[in-house]
PASEBA-1860 file (N, C-alpha, C; in nm, 3 decimals):
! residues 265
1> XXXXXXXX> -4.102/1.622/0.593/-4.234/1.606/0.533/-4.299/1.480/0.589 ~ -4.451/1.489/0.563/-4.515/1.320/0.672/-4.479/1.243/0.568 ~ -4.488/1.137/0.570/-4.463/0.992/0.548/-4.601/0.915/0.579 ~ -4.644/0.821/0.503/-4.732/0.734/0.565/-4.582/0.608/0.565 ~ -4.598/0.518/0.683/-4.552/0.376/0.695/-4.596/0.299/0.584 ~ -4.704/0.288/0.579/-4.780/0.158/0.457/-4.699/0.138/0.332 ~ -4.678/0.328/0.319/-4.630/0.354/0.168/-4.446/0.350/0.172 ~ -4.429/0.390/0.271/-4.269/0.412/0.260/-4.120/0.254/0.293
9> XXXXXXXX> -4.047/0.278/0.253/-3.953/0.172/0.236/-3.876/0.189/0.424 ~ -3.826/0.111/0.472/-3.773/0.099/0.568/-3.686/0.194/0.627 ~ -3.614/0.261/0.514/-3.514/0.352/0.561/-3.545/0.488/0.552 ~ -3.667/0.509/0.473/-3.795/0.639/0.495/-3.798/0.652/0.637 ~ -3.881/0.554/0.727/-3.916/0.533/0.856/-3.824/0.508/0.963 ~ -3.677/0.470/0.926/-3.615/0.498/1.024/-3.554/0.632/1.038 ~ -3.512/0.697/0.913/-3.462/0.837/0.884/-3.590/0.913/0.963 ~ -3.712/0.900/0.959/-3.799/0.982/0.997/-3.778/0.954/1.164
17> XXXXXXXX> -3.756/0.874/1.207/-3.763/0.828/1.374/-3.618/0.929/1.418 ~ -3.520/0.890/1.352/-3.387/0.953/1.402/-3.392/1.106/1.350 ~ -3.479/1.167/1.291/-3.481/1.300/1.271/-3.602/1.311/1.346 ~ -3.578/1.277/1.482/-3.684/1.349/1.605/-3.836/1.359/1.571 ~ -3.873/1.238/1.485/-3.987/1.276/1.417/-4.092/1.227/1.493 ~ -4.245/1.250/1.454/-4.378/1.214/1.551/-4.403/1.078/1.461 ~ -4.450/0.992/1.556/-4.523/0.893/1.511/-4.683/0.899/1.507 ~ -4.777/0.935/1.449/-4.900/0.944/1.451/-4.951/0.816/1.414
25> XXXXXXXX> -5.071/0.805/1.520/-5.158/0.688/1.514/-5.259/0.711/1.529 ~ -5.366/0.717/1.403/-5.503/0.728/1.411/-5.597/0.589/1.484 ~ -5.692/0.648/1.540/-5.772/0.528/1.571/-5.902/0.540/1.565 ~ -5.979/0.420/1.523/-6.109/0.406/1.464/-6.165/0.306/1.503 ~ -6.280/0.272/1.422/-6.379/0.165/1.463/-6.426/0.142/1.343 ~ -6.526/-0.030/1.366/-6.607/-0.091/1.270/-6.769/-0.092/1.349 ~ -6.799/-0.006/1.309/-6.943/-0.048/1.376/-7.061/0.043/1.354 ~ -7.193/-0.014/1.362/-7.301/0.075/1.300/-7.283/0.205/1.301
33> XXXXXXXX> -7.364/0.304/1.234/-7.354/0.425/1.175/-7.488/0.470/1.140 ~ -7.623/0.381/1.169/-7.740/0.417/1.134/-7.801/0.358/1.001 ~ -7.881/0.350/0.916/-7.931/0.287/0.805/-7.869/0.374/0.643 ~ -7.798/0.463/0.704/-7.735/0.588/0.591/-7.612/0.586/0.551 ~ -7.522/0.516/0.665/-7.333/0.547/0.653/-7.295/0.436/0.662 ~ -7.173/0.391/0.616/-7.134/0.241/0.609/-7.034/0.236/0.777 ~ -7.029/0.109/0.804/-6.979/0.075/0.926/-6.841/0.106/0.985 ~ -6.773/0.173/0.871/-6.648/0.220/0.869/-6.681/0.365/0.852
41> XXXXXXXX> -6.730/0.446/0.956/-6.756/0.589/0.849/-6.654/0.619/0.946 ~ -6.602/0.576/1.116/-6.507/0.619/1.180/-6.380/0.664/1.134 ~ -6.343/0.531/0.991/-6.249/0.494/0.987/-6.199/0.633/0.889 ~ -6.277/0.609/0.790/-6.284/0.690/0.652/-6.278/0.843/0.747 ~ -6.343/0.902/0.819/-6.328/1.066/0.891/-6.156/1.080/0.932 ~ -6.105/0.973/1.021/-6.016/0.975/1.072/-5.891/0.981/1.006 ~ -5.933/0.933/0.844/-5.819/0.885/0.749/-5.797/1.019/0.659 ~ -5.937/1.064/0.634/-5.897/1.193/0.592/-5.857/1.300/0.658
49> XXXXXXXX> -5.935/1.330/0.788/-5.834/1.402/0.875/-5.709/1.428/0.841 ~ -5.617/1.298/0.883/-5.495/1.309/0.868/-5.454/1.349/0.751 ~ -5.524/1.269/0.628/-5.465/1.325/0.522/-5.442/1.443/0.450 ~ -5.562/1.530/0.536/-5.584/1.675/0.522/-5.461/1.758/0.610 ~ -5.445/1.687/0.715/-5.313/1.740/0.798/-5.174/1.720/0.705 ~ -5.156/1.622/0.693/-5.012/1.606/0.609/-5.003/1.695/0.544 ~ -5.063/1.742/0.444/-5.082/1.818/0.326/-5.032/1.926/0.401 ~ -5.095/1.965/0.515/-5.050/2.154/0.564/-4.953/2.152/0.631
57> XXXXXXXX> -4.878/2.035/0.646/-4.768/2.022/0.728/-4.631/2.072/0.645 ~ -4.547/2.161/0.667/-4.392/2.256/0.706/-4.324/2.082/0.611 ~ -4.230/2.071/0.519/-4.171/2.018/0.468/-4.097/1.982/0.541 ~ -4.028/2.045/0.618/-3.914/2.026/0.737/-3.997/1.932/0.833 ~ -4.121/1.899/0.864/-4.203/1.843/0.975/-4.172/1.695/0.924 ~ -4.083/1.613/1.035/-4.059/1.487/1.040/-4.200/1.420/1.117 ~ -4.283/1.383/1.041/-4.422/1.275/1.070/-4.384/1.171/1.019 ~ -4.479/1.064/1.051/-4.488/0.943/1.051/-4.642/0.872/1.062
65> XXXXXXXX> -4.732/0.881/0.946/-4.869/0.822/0.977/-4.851/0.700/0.977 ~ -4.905/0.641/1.062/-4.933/0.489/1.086/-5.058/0.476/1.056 ~ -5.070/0.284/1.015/-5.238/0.276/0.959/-5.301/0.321/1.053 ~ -5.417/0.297/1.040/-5.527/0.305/1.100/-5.553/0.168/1.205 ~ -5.529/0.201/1.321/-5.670/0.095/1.392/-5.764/0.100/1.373 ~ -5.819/-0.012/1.332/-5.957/0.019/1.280/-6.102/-0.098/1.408 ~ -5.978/-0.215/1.470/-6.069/-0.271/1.538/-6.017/-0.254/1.667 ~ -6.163/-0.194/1.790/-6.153/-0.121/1.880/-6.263/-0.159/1.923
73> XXXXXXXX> -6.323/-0.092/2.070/-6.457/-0.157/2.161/-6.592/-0.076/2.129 ~ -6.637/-0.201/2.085/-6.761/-0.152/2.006/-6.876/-0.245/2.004 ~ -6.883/-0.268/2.148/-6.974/-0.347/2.172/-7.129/-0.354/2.197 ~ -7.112/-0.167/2.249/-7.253/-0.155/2.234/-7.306/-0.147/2.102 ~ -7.252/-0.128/1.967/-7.326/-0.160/1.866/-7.343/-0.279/1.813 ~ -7.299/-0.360/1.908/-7.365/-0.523/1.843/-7.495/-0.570/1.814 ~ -7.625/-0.497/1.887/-7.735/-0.539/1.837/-7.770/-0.493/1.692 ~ -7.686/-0.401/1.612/-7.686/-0.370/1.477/-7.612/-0.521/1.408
81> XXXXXXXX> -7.472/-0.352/1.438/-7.375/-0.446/1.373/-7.243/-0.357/1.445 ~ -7.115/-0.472/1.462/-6.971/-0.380/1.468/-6.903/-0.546/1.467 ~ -6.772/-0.500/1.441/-6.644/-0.623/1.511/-6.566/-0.539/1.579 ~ -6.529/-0.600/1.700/-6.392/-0.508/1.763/-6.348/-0.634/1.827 ~ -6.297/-0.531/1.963/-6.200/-0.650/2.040/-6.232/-0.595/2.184 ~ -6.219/-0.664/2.251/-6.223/-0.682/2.417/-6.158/-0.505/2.475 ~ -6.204/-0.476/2.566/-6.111/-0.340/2.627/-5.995/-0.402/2.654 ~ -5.965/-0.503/2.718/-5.779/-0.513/2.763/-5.739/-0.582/2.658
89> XXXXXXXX> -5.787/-0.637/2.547/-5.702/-0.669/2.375/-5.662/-0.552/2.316 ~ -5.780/-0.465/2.315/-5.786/-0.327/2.244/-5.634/-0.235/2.355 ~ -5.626/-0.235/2.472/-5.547/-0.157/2.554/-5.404/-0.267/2.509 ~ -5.408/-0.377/2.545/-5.277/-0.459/2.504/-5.245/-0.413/2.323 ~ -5.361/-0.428/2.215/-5.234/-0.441/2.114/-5.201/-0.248/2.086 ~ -5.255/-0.156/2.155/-5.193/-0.040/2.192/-5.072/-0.035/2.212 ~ -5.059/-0.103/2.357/-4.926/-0.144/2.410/-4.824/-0.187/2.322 ~ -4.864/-0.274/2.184/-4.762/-0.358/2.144/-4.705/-0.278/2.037
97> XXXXXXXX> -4.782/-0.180/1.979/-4.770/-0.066/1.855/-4.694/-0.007/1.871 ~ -4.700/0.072/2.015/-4.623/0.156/2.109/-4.482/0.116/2.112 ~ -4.440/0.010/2.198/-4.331/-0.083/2.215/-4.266/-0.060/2.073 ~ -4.339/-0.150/1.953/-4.281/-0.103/1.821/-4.260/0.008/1.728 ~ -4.298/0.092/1.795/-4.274/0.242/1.776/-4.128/0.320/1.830 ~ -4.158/0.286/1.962/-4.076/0.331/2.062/-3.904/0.257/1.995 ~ -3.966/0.098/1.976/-3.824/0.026/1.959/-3.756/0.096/1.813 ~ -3.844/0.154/1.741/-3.788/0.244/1.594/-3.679/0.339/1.627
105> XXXXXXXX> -3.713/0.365/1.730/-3.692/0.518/1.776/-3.716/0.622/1.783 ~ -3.895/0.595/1.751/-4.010/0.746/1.804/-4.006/0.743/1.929 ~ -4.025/0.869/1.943/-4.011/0.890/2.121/-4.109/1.039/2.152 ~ -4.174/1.065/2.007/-4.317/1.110/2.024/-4.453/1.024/1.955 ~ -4.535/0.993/2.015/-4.614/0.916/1.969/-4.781/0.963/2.013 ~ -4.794/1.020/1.882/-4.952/1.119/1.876/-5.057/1.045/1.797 ~ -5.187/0.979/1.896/-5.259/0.916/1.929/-5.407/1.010/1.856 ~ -5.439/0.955/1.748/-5.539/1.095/1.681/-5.663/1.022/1.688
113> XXXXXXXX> -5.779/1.031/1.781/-5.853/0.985/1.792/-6.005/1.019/1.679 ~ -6.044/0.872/1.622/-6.154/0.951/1.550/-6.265/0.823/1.555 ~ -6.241/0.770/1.721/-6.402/0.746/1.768/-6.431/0.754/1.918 ~ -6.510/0.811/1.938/-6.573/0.840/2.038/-6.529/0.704/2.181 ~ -6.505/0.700/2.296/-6.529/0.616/2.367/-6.413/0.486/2.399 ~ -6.302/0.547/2.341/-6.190/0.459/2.354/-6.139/0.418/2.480 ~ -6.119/0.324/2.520/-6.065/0.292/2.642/-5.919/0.323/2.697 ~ -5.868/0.479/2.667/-5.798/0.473/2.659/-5.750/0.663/2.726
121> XXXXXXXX> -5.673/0.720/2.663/-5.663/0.889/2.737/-5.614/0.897/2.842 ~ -5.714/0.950/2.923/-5.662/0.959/3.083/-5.638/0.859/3.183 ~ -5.654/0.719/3.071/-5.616/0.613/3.208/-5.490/0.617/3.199 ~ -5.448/0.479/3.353/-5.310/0.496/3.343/-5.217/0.426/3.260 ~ -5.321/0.375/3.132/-5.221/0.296/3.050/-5.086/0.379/3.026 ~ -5.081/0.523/2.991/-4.964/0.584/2.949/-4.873/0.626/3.023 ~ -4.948/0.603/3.148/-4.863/0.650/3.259/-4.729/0.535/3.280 ~ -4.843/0.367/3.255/-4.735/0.292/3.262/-4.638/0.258/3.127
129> XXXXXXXX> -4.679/0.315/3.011/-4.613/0.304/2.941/-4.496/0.407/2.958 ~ -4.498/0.542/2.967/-4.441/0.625/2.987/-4.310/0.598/3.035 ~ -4.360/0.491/3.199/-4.233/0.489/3.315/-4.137/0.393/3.277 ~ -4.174/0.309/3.178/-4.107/0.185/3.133/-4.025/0.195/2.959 ~ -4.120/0.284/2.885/-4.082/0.311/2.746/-4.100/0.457/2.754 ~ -4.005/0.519/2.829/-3.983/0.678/2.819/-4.075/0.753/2.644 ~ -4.107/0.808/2.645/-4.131/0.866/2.495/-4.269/0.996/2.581 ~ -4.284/1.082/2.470/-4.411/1.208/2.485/-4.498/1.097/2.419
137> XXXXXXXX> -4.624/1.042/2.481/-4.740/1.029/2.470/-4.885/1.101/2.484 ~ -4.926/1.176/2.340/-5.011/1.225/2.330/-5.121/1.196/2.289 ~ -5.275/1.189/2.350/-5.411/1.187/2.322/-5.467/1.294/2.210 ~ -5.519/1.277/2.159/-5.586/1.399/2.058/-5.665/1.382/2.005 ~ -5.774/1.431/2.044/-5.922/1.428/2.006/-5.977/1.552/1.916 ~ -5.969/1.508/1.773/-5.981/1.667/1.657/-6.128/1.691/1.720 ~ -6.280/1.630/1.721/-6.348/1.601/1.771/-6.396/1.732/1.894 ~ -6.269/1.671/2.016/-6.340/1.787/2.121/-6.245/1.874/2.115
145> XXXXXXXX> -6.138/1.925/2.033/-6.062/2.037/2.050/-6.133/2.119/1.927 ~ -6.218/2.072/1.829/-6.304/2.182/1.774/-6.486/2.194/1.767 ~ -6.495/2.155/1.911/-6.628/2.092/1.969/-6.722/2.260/1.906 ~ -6.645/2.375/1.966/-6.754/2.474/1.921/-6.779/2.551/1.804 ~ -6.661/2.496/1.698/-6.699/2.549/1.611/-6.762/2.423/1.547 ~ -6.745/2.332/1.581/-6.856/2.215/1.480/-6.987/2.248/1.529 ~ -7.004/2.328/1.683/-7.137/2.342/1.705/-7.217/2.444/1.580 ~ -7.106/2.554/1.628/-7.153/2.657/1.510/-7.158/2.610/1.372
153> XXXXXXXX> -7.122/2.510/1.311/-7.150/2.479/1.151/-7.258/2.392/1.177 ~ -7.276/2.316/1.225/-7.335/2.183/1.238/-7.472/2.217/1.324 ~ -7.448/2.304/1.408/-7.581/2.305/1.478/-7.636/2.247/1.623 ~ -7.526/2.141/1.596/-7.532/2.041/1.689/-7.376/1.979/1.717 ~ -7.350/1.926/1.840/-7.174/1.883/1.846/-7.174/1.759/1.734 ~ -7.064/1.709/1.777/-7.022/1.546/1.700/-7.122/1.431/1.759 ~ -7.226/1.415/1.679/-7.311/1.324/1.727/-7.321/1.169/1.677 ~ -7.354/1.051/1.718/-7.339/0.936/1.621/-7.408/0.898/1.522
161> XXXXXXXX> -7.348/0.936/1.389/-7.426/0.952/1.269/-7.561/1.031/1.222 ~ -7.490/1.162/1.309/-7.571/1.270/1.314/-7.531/1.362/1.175 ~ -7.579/1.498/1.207/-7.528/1.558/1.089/-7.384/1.592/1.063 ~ -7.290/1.596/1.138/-7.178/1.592/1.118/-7.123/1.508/1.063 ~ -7.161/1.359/1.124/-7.090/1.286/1.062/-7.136/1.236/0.930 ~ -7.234/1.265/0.893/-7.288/1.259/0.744/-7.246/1.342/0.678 ~ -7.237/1.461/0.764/-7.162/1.578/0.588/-7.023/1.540/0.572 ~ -6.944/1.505/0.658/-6.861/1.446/0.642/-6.825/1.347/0.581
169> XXXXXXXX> -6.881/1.227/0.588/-6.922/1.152/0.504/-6.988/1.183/0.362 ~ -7.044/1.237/0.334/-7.092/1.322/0.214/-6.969/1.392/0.123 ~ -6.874/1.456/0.237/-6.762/1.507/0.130/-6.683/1.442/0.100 ~ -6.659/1.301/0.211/-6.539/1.217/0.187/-6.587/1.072/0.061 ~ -6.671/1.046/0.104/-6.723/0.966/-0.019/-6.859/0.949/0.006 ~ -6.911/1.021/-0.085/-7.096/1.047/-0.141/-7.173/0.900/-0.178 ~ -7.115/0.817/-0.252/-7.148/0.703/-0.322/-7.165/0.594/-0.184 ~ -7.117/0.597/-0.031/-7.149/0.549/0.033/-7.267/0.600/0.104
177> XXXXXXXX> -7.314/0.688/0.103/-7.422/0.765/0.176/-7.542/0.774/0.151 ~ -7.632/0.700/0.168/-7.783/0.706/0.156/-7.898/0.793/0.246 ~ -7.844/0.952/0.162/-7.950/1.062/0.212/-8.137/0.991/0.256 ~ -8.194/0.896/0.125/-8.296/0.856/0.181/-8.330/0.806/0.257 ~ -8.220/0.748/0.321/-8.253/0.684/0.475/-8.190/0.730/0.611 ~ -8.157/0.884/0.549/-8.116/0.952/0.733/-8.235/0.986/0.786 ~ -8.222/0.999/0.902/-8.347/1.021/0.986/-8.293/1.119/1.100 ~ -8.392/1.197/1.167/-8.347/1.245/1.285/-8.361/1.142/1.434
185> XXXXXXXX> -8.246/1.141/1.464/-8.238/1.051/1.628/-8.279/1.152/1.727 ~ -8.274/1.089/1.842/-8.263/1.187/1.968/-8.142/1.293/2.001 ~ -8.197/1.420/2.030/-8.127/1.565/2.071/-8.027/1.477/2.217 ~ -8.099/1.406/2.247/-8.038/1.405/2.414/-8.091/1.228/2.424 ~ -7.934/1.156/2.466/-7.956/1.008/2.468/-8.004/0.994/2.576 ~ -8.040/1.055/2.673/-8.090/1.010/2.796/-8.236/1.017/2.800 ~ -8.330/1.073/2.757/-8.436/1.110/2.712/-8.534/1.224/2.780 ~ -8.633/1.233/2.796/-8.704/1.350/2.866/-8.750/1.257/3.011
193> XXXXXXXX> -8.792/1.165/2.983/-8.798/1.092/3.159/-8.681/1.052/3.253 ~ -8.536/1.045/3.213/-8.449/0.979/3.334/-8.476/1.074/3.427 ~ -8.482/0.965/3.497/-8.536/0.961/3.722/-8.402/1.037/3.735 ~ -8.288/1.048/3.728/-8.204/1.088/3.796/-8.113/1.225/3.751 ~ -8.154/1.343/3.806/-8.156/1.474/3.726/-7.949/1.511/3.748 ~ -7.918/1.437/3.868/-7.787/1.451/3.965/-7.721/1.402/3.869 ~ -7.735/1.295/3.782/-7.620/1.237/3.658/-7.636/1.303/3.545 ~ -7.722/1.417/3.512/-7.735/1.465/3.397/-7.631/1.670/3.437
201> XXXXXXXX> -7.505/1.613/3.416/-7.459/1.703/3.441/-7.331/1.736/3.366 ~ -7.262/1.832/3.341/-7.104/1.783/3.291/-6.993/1.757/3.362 ~ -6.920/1.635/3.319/-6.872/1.544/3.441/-6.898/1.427/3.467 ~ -7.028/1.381/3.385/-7.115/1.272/3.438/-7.142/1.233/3.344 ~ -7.151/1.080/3.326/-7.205/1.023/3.184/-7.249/0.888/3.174 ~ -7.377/0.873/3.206/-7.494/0.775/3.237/-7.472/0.720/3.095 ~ -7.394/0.568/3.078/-7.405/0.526/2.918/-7.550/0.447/2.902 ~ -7.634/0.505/2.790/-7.740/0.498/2.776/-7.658/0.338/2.682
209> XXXXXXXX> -7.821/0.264/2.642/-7.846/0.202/2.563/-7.860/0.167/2.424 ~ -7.808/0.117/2.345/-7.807/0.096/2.212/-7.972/0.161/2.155 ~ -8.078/0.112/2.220/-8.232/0.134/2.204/-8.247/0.260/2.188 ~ -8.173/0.320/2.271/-8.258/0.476/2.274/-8.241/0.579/2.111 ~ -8.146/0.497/2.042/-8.138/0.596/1.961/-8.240/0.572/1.834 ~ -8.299/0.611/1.736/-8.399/0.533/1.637/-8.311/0.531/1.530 ~ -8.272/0.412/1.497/-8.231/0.349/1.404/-8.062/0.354/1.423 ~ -8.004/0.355/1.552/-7.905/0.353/1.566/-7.851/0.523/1.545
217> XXXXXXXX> -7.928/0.591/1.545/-7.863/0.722/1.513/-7.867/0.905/1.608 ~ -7.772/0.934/1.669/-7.796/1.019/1.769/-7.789/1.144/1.689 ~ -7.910/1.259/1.723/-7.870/1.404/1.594/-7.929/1.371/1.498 ~ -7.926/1.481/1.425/-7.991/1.509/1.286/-7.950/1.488/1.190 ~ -7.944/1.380/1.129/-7.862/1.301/0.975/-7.917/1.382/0.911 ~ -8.038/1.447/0.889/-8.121/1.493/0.768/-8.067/1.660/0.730 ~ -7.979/1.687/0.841/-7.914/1.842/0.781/-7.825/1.822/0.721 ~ -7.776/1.693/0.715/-7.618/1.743/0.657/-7.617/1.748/0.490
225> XXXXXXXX> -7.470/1.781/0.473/-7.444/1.824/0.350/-7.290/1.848/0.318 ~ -7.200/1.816/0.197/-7.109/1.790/0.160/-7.030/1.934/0.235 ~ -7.043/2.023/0.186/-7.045/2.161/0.246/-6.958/2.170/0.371 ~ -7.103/2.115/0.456/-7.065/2.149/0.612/-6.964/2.041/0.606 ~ -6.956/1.914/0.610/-6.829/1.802/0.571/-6.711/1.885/0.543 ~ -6.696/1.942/0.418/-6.553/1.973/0.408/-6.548/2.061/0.470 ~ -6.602/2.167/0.584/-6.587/2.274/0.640/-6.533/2.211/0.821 ~ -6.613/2.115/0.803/-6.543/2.038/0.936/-6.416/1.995/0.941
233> XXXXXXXX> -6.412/1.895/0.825/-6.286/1.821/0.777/-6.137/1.898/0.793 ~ -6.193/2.018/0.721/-6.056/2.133/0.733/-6.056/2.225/0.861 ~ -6.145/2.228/0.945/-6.118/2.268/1.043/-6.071/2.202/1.176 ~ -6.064/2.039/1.130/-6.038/1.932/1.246/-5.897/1.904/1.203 ~ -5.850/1.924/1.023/-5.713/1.923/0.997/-5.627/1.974/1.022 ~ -5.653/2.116/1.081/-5.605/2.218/1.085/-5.579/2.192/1.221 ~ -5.626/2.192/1.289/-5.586/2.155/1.458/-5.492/2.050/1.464 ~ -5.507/1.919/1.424/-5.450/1.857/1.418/-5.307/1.875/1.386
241> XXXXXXXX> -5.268/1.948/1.215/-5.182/1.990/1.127/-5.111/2.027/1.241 ~ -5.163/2.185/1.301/-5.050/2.258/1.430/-5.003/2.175/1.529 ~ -5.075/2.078/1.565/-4.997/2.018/1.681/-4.894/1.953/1.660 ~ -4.920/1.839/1.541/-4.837/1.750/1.481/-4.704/1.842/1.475 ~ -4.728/2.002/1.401/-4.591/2.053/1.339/-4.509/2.097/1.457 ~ -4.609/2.134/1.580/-4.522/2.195/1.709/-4.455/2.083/1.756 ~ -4.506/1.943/1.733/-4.443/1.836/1.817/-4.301/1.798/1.728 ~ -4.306/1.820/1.584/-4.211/1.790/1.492/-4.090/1.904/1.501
249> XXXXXXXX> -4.156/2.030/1.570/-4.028/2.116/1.568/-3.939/2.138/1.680 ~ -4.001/2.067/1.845/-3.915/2.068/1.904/-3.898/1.904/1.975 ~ -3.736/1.943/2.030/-3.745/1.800/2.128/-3.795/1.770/2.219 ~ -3.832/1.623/2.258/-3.879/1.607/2.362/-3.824/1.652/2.492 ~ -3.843/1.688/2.578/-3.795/1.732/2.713/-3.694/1.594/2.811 ~ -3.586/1.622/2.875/-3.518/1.524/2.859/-3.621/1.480/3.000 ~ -3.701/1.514/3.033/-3.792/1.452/3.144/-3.812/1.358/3.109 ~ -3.895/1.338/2.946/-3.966/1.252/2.939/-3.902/1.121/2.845
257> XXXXXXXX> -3.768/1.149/2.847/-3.688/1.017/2.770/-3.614/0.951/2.877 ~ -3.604/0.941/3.000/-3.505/0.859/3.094/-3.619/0.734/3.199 ~ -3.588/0.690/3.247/-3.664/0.584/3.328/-3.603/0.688/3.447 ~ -3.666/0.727/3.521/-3.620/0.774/3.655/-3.709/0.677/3.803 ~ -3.613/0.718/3.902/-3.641/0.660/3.991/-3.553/0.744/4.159 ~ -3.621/0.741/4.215/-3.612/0.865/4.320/-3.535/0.792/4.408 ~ -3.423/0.839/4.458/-3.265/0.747/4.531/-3.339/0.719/4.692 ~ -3.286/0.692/4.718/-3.313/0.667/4.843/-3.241/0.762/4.911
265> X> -3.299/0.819/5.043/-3.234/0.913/5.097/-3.121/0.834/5.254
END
């Protein structure tokens, strides 16, 4: 069954490591959200996520939630508001989580992303973690693995403090959410004039400016609704839930637990 760390006693978390279990690590941010959602709405999506996953998770499924990161690179919302940390602080105390993960004796470690723009995925941080601290290192973005059906509820994909993330916010806690001040932002951050038609492509991603959005907000805050929130929520849990349980039911491949190194011929 999952475990959160925060909550469990020492020998919870090592029993869970030596019964081949996943270490999950959500990650988030502090930073604007528009004049409607509080600065943590990253944090709060990402937290229920998971918590919605545990719940559907196989009793037999050895998990392991770890807190939340919550401070991460978030610098283009400084002309609002955010706190984070540097990209190579943010990539180093990764590194150091990892290490203390790994030194438990997780040797799967599933990375549940719930903000946009992390410095992190396909670089080669994991590659070098990988070659040095053997373990399955997985990326997971609930986000773009249920990109089309949030289109179909939502109307629109995962936008920044658009309608998604307001109904979401709406189902997860209402009392933070100030419907009278959502507004609609821009459909498209690049706008109807960029000069350059060759970067507007998929594949390509011209990072626009804090400015372009009105009031800090990309999408339509003004559709959402508690509704579409919990309809997301459980459909981003649910993805999540399966992976977590496939990673909890088998072993890692002995590929990916040895330091190898190719002999000399």
């Amino acid at each position: 069954m999952a475990i959160y760390f925060r909550e469990a006693n020492w020998v919870k978390v090592r029993q869970c490591a030596a019964a081949d279990g996943v270490a999950a690590l959500p990650l988030a941010s502090l930073e604007q959200h528009g004049p409607h959602l509080p600065c943590g709405t990253d944090t709060y999506q990402i937290n229920e996520i998971m918590r919605r996953a545990a719940h559907r998770l196989p009793t037999a499924a050895a998990v392991c939630v770890c807190p939340t990161v919550e401070y991460s690179v978030v610098q283009w919302a400084s002309p609002m508001a955010s706190a984070g940390v540097a990209p190579l602080t943010f990539e180093k105390n990764l590194v150091d989580i990892c290490h203390a993960l790994t030194d438990l004796g997780f040797q799967k470690i599933f990375l549940a992303h719930g903000h946009g723009g992390l410095p992190c995925g396909q670089s080669a941080l994991w590659q070098a973690l990988q070659e040095k601290r053997p373990a399955l290192y997985v990326d997971f973005k609930p986000y773009d693995a249920c990109d089309e059906q949030i289109r179909a509820v939502c109307g629109e994909p995962i936008t920044h403090a658009g309608a998604a993330e307001t109904s979401m916010m709406l189902a997860i806690r209402p009392d933070l959410v100030d419907m009278s001040k959502a507004v609609k932002g821009p459909a498209d951050l690049l706008g109807d004039h960029f000069p350059y038609p060759a970067l507007v492509r998929k594949g390509v991603y011209a990072i626009p400016p804090v400015t372009v959005t009105r009031e800090g907000v990309y999408g339509d805050a003004t559709r959402a609704s508690a509704e579409i929130g919990a309809r997301l929520l459980d459909l981003m849990a649910e993805v999540v839930a399966t992976a977590l349980a496939e990673l909890a039911r088998s072993p890692v491949p002995d590929q990916w637990k040895t330091i190898s190194q190719t002999p000399l011929p």
